[in-house]
N, C-alpha and C positions, 0 to 999 in steps of 0.2 A: 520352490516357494521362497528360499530364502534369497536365492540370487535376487529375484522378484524385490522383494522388501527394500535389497540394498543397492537396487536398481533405484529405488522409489525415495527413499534417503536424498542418496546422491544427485537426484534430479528437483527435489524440491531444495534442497540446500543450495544447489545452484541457483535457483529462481530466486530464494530469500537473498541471497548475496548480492544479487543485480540489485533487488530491492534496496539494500543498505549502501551502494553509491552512490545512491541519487542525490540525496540531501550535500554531499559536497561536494559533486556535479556543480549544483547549482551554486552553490556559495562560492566554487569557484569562478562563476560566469558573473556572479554581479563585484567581485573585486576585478572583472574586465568592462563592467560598466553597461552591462546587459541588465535588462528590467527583467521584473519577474514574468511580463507579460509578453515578451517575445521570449522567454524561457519557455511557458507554458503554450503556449501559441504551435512551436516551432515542433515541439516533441508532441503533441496531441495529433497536427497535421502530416507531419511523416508518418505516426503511428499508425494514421487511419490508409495511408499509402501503402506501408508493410503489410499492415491487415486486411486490405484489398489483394494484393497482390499472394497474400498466402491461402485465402479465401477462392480466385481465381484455381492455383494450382491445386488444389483438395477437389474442386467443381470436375478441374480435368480429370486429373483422376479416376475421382466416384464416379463422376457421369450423372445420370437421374438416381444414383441411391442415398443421395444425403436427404436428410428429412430439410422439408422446406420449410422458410420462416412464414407463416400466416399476418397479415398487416396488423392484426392484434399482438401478436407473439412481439415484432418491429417497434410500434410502440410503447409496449409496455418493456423491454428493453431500455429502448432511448429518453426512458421520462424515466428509470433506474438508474441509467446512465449516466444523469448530470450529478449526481454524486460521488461519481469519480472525479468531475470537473471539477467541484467545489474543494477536494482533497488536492488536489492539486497545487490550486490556487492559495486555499489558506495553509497549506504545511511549507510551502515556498516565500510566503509570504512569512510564515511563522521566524524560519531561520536570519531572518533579515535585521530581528529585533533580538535575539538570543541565539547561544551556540549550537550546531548540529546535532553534538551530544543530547542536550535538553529537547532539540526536538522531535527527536527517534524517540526519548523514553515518552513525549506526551502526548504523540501520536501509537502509543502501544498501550493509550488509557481504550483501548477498542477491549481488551482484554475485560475489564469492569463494565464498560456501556455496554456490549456486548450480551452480558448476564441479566442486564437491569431491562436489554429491551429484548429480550428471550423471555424474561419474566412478564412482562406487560404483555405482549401479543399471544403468550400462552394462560395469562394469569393463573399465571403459578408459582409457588415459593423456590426461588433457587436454591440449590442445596447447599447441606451443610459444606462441601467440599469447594464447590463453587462461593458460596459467602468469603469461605476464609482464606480461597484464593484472592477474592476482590482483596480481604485488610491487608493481606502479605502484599499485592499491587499497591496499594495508595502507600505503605510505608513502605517500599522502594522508590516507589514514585518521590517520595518528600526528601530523601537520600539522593538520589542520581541527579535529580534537579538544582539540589544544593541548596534546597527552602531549610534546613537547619542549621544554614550560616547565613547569620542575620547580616552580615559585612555584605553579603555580596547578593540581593534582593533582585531577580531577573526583573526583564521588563517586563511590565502588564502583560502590551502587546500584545509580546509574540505567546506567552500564556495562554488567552484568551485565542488569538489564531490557532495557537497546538490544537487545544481541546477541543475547536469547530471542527479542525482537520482529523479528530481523532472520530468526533461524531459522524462526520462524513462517511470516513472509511468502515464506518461499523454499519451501515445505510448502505453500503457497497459489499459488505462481507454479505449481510445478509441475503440481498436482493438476488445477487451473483449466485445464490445455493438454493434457488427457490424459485425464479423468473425464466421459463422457458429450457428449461433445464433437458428435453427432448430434441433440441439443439447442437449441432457438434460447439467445443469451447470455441475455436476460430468464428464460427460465423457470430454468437453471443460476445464475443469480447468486439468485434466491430460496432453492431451495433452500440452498445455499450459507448463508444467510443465516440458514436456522434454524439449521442447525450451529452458525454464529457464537453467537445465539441461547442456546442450549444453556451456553457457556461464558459468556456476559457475565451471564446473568441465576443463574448459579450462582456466580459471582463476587458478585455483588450481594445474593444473600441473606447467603451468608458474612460480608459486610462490612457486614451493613445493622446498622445501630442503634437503630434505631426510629424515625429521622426518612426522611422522603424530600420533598427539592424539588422539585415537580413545576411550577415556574414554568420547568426545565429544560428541557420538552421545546417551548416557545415560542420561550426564548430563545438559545438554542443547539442543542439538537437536531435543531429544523428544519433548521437551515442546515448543520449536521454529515452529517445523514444525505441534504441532497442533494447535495454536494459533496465529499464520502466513501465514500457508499453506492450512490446512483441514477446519478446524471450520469455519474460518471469510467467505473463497467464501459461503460455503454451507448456512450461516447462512443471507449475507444480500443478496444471489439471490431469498433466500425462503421470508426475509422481503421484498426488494425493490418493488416488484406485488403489495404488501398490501397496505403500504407506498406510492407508486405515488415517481418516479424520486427527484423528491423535496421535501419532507418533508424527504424522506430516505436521500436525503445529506445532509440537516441542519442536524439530526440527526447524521449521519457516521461522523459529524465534530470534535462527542467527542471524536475521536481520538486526536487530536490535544490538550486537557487538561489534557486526562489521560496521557497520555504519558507525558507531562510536569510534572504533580503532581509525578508520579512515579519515576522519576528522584529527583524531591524534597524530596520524601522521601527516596527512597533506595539509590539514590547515593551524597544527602547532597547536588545537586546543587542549587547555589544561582539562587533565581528567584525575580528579582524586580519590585517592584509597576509597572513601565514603561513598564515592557515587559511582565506583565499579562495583561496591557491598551492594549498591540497590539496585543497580543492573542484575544484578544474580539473583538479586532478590524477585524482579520479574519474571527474571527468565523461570527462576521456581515456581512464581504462579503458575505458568504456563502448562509446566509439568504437573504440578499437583491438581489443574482442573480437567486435563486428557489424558491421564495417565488411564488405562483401562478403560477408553471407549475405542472399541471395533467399529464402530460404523466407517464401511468404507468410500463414502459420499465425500465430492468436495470439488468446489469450483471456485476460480480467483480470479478476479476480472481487478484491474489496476491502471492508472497512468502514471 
């Protein structure tokens, strides 16, 4: 049991870690003058390649024992789906306007939306334990982001994009744990994927110009879409069973440091005492609202 556990650890800590290079992945594709929209474009379409292709070899496999998706099952998927898309689109879009650092912690406001639309669809009071994880959240959040240094005021912007991308991703946390869930992850994470699909490459005509760099999908999109798209669901739907609901998200939290640290190292961004205090200060939300939940359900669907 306990190898089990730290099987389950170590397999979702990995999936969070692919998670946390993406944001400067990309940061570093548009200082090569890459848009966000053959970023997005490039990693969604290999994605859905990978996921085909890993989809095919589970078919060989199983043979006729995998449960089949019903055309109900298909769309109600792929209309969940463009919620990945739009996470995409505005968290990439987010870092264009502020530092990576800022938009790990405002895309981990899924932590409080989260709670608020837990509450709404159950209508029910969140608990006490859950509220005062939300306050310990928002005042990390006002720390790591550096909104109590009046000198240095981020842009709107990318603000206003974080927190769409964070609403996204919480509309994706959900769906993904609730939508067809009789499904193996591979076949749910494709579908999934057109959804996304749907939105990135509608995004992409809108903004097309008439150029498109397709040297993108070598130099970046490969490594985007396995370490954003393939690897991370496969990796923390196989850990989260092991793991238990709650230890797998303290755990999946290390997204939110590597990604910070990766920024600090590759792209030279300042990160001060103050807003590594309110990095820990979420990561402690995180802890304080699963600490002692057993349930061991949990599915993650991502681009």
């Amino acid at each position: 049991m306990g190898k089990n556990i730290l099987k389950g650890v170590f397999l979702v800590g990995l999936g969070a870690t692919s998670y946390g290079m993406l944001a400067t992945m990309v940061k570093l594709s548009y200082k090569e003058g890459y848009t966000t929209a053959e970023v997005t474009s490039s990693q969604i379409l290999l994605g859905i390649v990978g996921m085909l292709l890993i989809n095919l070899f589970q078919k060989k496999r199983n043979g006729d024992t995998q449960v089949k998706a019903t055309n109900k099952d298909k769309l109600h998927l792929i209309i969940a789906g463009t919620s990945t898309g739009f996470t995409s689109v505005f968290y990439y879009l987010s870092v264009i306007y502020i530092p990576v650092s800022m938009g790990i912690v405002l895309l981990m406001q899924t932590v409080w939306m989260g709670v608020v639309l837990e509450s709404l669809l159950t209508k029910t009071l969140p608990s006490a334990r859950k509220i005062v994880a939300v306050i310990i959240v928002l005042i990390g959040t006002a720390m790591a982001t550096n909104l109590l240094n009046t000198n240095e005021i981020p842009d709107w912007r990318g603000i206003v994009l974080g927190l769409l991308a964070a609403a996204a991703f919480t509309a994706t946390m959900f769906a993904s744990n609730r939508i067809a869930v009789h499904l193996s992850s591979s076949k749910r994470s494709l579908y999934f994927l057109y959804g996304g699909a749907v939105i990135v490459l509608t995004y992409t005509a809108f903004t097309w110009t008439g150029n498109y760099n397709i040297d993108i999908f070598i130099k970046y999109g490969l490594v985007l879409a396995l370490f954003g798209t393939i690897i991370p669901p496969l990796l923390l739907n196989t850990g989260f069973p092991l793991t238990g609901i709650g230890l797998g998200s303290i755990v999946s939290s290390l997204e939110l440091p590597v990604s910070v640290t990766m920024a600090f190292v590759l792209l030279h961004e300042k990160v001060t005492a103050v807003q590594w205090t309110g990095i820990a200060l979420i990561i402690a939300a995180v802890v304080i609202m699963n600490i002692g939940n057993r349930n061991k359900s949990g599915n993650y669907e991502y681009i």
